[in-house]
C-alpha positions in Angstrom: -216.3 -0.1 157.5 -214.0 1.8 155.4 -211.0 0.7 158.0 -212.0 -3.3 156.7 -211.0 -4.2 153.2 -213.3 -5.2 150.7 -213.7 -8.5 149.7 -212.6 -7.9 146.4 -209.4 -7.1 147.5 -208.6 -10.5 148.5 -207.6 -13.2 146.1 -206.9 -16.5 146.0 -203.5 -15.7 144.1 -201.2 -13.0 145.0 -200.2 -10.0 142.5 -198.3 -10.9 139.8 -195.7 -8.2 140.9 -195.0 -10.2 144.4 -191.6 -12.3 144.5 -190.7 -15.3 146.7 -188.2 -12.9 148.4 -191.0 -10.6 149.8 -192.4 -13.4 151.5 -190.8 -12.9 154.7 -193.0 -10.0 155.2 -195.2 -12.8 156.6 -192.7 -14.2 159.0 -192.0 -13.2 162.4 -189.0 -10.7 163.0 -187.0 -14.0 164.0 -187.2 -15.7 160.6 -186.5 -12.6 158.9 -183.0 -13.9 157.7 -180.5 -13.7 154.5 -180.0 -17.3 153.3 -177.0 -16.8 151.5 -174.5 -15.7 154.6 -175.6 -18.8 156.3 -174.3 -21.0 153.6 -171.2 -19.1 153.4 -170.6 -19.5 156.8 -171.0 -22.8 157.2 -168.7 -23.2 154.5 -166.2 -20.9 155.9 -166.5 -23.0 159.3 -166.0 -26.4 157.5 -162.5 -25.0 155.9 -161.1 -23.9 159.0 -162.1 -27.2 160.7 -160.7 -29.0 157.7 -157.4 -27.0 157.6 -157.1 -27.0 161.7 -157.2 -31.2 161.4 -155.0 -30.9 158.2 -152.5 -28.9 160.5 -153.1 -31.1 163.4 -152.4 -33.6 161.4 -149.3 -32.8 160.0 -147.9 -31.5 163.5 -148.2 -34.8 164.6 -146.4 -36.6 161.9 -143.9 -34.0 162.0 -143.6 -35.0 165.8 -143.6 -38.6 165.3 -140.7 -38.1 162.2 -138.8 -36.0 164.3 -138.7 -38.5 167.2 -137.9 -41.4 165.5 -134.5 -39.6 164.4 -131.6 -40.3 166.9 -130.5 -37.2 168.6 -127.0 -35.7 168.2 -125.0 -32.5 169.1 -122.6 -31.2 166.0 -119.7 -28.7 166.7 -119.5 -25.5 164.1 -116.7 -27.7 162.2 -119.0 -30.7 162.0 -116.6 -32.5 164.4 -119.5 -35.1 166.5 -119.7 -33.8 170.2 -122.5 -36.2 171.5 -124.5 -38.7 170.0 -127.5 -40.6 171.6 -126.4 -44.3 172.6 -128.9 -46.9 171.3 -129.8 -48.0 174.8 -131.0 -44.0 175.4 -132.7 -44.1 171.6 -134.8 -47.2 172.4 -136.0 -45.9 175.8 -137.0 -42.8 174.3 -138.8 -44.7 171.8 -140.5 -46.7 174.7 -141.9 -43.4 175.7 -139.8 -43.1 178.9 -138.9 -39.1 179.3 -135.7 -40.7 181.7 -133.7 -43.3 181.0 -132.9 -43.8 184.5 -136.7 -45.4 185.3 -135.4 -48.5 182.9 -131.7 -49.1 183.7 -132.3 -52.7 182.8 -134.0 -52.5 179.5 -131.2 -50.2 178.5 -128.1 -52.7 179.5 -130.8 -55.6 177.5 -130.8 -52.7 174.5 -126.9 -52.6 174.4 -126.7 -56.3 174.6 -129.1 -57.0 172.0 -127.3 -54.4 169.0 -124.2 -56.5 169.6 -125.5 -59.8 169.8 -123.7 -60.8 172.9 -123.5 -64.1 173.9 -127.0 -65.2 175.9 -128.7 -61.7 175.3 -131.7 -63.4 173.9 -132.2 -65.2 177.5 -132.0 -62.9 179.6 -134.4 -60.6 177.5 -137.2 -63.9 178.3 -135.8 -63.9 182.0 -136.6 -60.1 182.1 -140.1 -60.9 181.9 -140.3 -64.1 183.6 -142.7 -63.3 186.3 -145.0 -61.7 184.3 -148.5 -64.2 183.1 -147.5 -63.5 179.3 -143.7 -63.8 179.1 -143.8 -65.4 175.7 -145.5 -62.8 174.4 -143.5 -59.9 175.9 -140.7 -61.5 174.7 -141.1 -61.7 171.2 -143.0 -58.1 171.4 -139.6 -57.1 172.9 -137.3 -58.6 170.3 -139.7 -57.2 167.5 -139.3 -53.8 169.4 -135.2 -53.9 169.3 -135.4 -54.7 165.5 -137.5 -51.8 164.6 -135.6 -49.6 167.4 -132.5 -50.3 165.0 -133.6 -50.2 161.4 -134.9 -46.6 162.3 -131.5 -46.3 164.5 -129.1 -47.2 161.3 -131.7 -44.5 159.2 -129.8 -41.8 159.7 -126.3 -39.5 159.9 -125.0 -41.8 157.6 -121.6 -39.6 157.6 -120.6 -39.9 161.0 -121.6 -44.3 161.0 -117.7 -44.4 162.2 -118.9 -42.4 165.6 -122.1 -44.3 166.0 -120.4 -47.7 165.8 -117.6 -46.7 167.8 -119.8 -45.9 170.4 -122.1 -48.8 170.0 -118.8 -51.1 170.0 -117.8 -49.4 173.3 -118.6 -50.1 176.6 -121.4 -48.4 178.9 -119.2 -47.1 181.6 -116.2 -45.0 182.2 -116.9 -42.3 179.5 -114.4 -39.8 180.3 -111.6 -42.9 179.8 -113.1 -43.7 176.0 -113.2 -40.2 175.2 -109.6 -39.8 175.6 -108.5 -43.1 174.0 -110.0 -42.3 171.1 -108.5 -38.7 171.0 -105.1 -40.7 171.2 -105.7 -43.6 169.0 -106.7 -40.6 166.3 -103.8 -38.9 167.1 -101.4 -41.9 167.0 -103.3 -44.0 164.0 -100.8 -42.8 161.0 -97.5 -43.9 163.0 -99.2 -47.0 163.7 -100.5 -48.1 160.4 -97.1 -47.6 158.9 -95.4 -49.0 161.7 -96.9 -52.3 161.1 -97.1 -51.8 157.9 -93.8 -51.9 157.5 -93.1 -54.7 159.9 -95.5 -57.0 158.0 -94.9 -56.1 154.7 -92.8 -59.7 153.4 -95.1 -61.8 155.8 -98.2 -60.5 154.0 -96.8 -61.2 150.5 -95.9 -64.4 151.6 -99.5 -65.3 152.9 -101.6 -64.0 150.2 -99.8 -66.9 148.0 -100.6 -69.5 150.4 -104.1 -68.5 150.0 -103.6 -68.0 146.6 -102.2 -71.7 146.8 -104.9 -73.3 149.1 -108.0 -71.6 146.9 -106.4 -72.9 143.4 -105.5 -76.2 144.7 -104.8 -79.1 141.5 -105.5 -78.1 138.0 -107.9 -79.9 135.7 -107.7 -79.5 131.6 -110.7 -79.3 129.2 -111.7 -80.5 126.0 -113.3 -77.9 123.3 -116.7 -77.0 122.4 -118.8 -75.2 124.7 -121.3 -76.7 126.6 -124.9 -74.8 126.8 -126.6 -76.6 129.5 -125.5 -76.5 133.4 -126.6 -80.6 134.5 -123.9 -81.8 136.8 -121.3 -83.8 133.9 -117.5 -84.2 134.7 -115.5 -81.5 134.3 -113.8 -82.2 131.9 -116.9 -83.2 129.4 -118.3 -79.6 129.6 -117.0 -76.0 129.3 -115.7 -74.4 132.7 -118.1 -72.1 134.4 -117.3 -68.3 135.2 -120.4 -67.1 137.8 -120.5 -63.8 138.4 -121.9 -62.5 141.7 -122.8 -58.9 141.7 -124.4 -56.4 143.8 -124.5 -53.5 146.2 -122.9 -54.1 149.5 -124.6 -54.9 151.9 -127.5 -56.7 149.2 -127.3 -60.1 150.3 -125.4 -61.7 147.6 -123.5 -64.5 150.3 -127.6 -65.1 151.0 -128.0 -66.1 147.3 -124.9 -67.3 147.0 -125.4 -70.1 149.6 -128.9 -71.2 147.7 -127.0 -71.8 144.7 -124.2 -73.9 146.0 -127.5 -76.3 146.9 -128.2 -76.5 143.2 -127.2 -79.8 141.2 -124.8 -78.2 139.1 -122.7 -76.6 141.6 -123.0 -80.2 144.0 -121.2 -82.0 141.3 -118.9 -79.2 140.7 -118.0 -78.5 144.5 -114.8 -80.0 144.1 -113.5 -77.8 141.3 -114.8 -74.7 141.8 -112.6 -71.1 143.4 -114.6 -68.8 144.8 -113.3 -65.4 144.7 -113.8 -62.7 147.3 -111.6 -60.0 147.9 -113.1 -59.4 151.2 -111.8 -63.3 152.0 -108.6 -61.9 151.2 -108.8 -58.8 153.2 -110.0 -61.3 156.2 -106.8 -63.3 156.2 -104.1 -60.2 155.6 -101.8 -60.1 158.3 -101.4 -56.4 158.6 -105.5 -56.2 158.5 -105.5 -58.9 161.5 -102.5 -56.9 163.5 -104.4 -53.2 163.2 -108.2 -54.9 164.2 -106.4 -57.0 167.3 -105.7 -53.4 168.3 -109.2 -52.4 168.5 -112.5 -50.9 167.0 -111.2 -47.5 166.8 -110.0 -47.6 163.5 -112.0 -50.6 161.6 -113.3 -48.1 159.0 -109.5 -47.0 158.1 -108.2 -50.2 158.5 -110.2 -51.4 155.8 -109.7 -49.1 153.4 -106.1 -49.3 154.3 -106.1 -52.9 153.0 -108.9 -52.6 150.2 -106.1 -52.2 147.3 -104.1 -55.0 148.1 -107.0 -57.6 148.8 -108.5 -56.5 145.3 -105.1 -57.3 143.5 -105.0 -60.3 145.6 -108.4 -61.8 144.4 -107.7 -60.5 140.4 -104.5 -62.0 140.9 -106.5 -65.3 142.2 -108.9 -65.0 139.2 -106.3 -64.9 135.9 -104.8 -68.0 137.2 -107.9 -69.9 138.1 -109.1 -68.8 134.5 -105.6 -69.8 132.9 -106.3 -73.1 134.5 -109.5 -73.8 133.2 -111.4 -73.7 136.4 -115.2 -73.4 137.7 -114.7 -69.9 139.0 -117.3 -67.9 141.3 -116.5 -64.3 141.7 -118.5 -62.8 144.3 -117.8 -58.6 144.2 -120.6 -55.5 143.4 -119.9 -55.5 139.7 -120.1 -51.5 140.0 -117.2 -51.0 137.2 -118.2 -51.5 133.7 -114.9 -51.0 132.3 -113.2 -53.8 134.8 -116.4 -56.6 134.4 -116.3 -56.0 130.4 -112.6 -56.4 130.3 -112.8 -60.0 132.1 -115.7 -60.7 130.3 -113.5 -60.2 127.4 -110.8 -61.9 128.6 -113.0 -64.9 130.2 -114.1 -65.4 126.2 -110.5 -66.1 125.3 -108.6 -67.6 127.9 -109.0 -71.2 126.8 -106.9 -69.8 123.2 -104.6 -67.1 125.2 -103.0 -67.0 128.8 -103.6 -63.8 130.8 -102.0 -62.0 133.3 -103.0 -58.6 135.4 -102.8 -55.4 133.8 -101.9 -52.1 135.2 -105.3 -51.5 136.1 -106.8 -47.8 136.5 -103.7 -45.7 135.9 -104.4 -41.8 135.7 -101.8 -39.8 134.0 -100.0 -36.5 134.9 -101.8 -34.6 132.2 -105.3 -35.9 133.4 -105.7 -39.0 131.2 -107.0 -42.4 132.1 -105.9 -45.6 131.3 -107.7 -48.5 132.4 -105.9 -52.1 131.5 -106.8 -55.1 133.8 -105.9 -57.7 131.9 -103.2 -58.5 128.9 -102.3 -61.3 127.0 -99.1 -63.0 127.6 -96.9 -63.2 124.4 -96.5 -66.2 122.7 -93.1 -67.5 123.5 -93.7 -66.8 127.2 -96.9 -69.5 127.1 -96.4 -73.1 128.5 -96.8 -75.5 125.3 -99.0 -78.2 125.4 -100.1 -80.4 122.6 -102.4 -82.8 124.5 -104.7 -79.7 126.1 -108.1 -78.6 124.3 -110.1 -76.0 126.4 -113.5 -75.4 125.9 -114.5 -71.6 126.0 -116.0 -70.7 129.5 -119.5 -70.5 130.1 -120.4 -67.0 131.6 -123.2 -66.8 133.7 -124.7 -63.9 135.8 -126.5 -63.9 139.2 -127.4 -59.9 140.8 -129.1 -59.4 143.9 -131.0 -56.1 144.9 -132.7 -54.7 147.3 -133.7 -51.5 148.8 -130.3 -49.2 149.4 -131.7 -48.2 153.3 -131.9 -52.1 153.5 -128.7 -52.5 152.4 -127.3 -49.7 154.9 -128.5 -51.1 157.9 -127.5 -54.4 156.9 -123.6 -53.4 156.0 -123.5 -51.2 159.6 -124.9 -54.4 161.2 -122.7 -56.8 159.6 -119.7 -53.9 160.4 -120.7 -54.4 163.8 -120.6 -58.1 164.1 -117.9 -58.8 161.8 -115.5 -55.8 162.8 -115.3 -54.7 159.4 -116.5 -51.2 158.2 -117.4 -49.5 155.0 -118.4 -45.8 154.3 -121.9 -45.3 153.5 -121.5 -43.3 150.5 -119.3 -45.5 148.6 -122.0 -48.5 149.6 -124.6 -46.2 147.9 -122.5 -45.9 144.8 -121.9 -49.7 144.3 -125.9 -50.1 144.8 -126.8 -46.9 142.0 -123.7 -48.0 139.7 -124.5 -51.9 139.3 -128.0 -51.8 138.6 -127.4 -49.2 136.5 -125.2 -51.3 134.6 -126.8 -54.7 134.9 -128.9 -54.9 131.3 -125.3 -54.0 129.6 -123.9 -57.1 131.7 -126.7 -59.2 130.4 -126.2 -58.8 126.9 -122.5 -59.8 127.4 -123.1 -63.3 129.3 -125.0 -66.8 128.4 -127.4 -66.4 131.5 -128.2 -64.5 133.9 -130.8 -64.1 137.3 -131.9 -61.0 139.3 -132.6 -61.9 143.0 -134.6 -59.3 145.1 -133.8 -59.6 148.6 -136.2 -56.8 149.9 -137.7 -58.4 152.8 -136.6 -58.4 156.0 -137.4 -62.3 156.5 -138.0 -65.2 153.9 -135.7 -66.7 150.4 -134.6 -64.3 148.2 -136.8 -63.9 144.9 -136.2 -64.4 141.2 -137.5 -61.5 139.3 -136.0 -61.3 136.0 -134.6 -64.1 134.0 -132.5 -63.9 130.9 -131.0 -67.1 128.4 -128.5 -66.8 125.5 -129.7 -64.6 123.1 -133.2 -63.9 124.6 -134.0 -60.8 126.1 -134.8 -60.3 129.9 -137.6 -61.5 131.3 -139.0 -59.7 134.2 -141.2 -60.0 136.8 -143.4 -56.7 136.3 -145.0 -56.2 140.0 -140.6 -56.3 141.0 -138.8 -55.4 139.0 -138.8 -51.7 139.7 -136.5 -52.4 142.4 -133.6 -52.1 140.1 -135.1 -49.1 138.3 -135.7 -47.3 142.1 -132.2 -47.9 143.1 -130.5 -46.7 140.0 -131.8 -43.7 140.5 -131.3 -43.2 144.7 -129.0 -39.8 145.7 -125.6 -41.5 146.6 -124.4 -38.7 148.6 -128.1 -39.4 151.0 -127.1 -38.6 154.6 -130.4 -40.7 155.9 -133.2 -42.3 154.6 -135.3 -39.0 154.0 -132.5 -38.2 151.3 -131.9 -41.4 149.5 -135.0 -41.4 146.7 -136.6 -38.4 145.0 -140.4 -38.3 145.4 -142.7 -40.5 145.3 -140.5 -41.9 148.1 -140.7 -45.5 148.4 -140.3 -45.6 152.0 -144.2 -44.1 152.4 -145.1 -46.6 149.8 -147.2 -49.5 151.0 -145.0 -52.6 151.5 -142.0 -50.6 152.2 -140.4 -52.2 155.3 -140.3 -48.3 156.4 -143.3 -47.8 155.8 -145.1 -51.2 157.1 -142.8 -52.3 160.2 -141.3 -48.8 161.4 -143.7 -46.7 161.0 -147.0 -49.2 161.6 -149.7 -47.4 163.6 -149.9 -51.1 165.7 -146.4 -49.9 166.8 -147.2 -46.9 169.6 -150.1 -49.4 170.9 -146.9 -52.1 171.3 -145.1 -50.1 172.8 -147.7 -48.5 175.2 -148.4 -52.3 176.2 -144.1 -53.0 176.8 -144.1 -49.6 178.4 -146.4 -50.8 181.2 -145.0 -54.1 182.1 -141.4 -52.6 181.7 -141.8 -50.6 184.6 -143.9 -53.0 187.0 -140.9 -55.4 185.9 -138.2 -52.1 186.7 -140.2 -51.5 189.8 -139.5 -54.8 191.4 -136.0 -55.6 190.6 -134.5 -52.2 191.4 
């Protein structure tokens, strides 16, 4: 049949100008397909998927970091018109869209911030009828601690406003309002008002303290002693300890661990401790303006910051003419004033001192900075029978995390009544460890403390004896490198560190105890008994 093909035709191997692309010849019209577009779509599909989750993503942490920050309403002239209350900011954080639905948590919330007397029980009464009170409880109390380390996070420049209004009371709004418009309007009359009506009564009581911190006076013999074991005090060389840090870094924490030490048992008796804030504590026109009322803490302080810092260098010459164990707690942010009485600490049992001028700037711009000067000869007391031994200097810091610090300082402003601008907390943080390896080449020994937990004793990392160099603990020690180089002029958190921020850093207390992922299911599990509690008592 010429319409059948030979058998010749057919081979067992095709020609040798077939290619594997021709073989779909063979297929049905269905598998006739291009390869390559398939795999070029699927990869096309996977990037959109993976940029759709990647967006996703980010939405949702952009969410969650805009939720966390406290709300507030800022005129054209930056003036504050409305910032959220705390007791608002933690039921928003709770997940309630009113606070109305949890009137009690939010009077607990206000309670809480300010430590009131017996807030803790009735936050355990609030869930007494539920099975797992204990529980509750402590979730609670966890939930009220993160609520305000995010809180204190941010608008560091208007902390006044937000303690004001944390310091305030919850009801009659429009009466606040205007008594802080007057007590702004009136507060320069009244500062120099009392001012001038206390000005010989504080003179007169910051030399009784003087008086009461100096107490007797003890002599010396010599040589220097190098070791610090509990001996007489007048068989060793006089002790000069230097407490610096930030404010707000925990130094009265350290501080109290040391007084435990042997040394400083024996030496109890003979020892000043220096603080200008002691002295700022006890100044009659500082006690007069605060009786007032919280309106004006912040300029209170800084109205009485000069003459408490005069009144504790004042305090340190003579306890250092005297020859005695001297601990001067302060941040140790000014070089030029801690090498000056380092200076002066090294000579003082050959010389008597008294204060310098201090930081004078001149008409034509330049500076002067004398803080101490000898006393000439013929004005110095005479006595033949007295050998001093030259002072042993030693050196204790303490650093932590400068968002630590912050919410610590507005805490402490809270409890304590006494305020300090956020910026010039920053500062002293950036400025002493900046400076701390110059103070350790000038002292016989010094200790670094990190106090970067929220919970446990502070922790030695870096060590430094005589001569020696610094010994550091490695995993640490970056601490003091991190905040020597935070942005003091930060207005939250988000500002304070250049990138690679340490508050996304694992182990950041930001990072691990703010912003946990445990913490929505927390407060989904709060949430629910909240309002069956809410439900049944209103």
């Amino acid at each position: 049949m010429g319409n059948i093909m030979s058998a010749s035709s057919l081979s067992s191997t095709p020609p040798s100008s077939w290619h594997l692309n021709n073989y779909s010849e063979f297929y049905p019209p269905y598998y006739c397909v291009n390869i390559k577009p398939i795999y070029i779509q699927i990869f096309l599909a996977s990037w959109i998927c993976l940029i759709l989750s990647a967006a996703v993503y980010y939405r949702l942490k952009k969410f969650r970091n805009q939720k966390i920050v406290p709300r507030i309403e800022v005129s054209r002239t930056g003036q504050v018109l409305k910032f959220e209350k705390f007791s608002h900011y933690v039921a928003r954080q709770m997940g309630f869209a009113d606070r109305r639905e949890c009137p009690i948590l939010c009077k607990l919330a206000t309670e809480y911030i300010i430590k009131s007397e017996g807030c803790e029980e009735d936050m355990y009464n609030y869930f007494a009828i539920e099975p797992d009170a204990d529980s509750l409880f402590i979730k609670l109390v966890e939930e009220f601690e993160r609520c305000i380390l995010s809180y204190f996070a941010f608008h560091w420049s208007h902390v006044p406003y937000m303690m004001s209004q944390v310091l305030s009371a919850e009801h009659f709004e429009p009466k606040k309002k205007l008594q802080k418009i007057v007590m702004a309007a009136t507060r320069e009359q009244r500062f120099e008002r009392v001012t001038k009506n206390l000005k010989v009564a504080r003179v007169l009581t910051t030399l009784v303290e003087e008086m009461k911190a100096i107490g007797l006076v003890s002599s010396d013999d010599s040589h220097c002693t190098d070791v610090m074991v509990p001996m007489a005090h007048k068989d060793r060389s006089p002790v000069l300890l230097f407490m610096g840090g930030g404010m707000g870094a925990g130094k009265s924490t350290v501080l109290k661990d040391i007084l435990k030490e042997p040394f400083w048992i024996g030496a109890a008796a003979n020892v000043v401790v220096i603080e200008a804030d002691a002295f700022k504590e006890s100044d009659v026109i500082y006690k007069a303006l605060s009786s007032m009322g919280h309106h004006d803490m912040l300029q209170t302080a800084e109205l009485v910051h000069q003459s408490s810092t005069d009144a504790a260098s004042s305090l340190l010459v003579t306890a250092l003419n005297e020859g005695r164990d001297v601990i001067m707690d302060g941040t140790l942010s000014w070089i030029p004033f801690v090498v000056q009485t380092i200076t002066m600490a090294r000579n003082v049992h050959r010389r008597r001192y008294r204060m310098g001028v201090g930081y004078k700037k001149e008409e034509d711009g330049r500076v002067t900075e004398n803080y101490w000067e000898q006393i000439d000869e013929e004005e110095q007391e005479t006595d033949g029978t007295r050998k001093r031994r030259p002072y042993r200097i030693e050196l204790v810091g303490v650093v932590c995390d400068a968002y630590l610090a912050v919410t610590r300082g507005i805490r402490r402003a809270i409890m304590c009544r006494r305020a300090v601008r956020v910026n010039s907390q920053l500062k002293s943080h950036k400025r002493f460890a900046n400076a701390f390896n110059t103070y350790c080449q000038l002292v016989d020994n010094a200790r670094l403390f990190s106090t970067n937990t929220l919970e446990g004793p502070p922790k030695l990392i870096g060590w430094k004896d005589r001569d020696k160099t610094l010994l550091v603990d490695p995993d640490e020690i970056n601490v003091l490198k991190m905040v020597g180089r935070l942005n003091d002029g930060a207005d939250s958190i988000y500002e304070l560190y250049k990138n690679p921020h340490p508050a996304y850093q694992s182990g950041s207390v930001w990072k691990d105890i703010v912003m946990s992922p445990s913490r929505l299911n927390i407060q989904k599990e709060l949430k629910y008994s909240i309002q069956k509690v809410e439900s049944m008592r209103t």
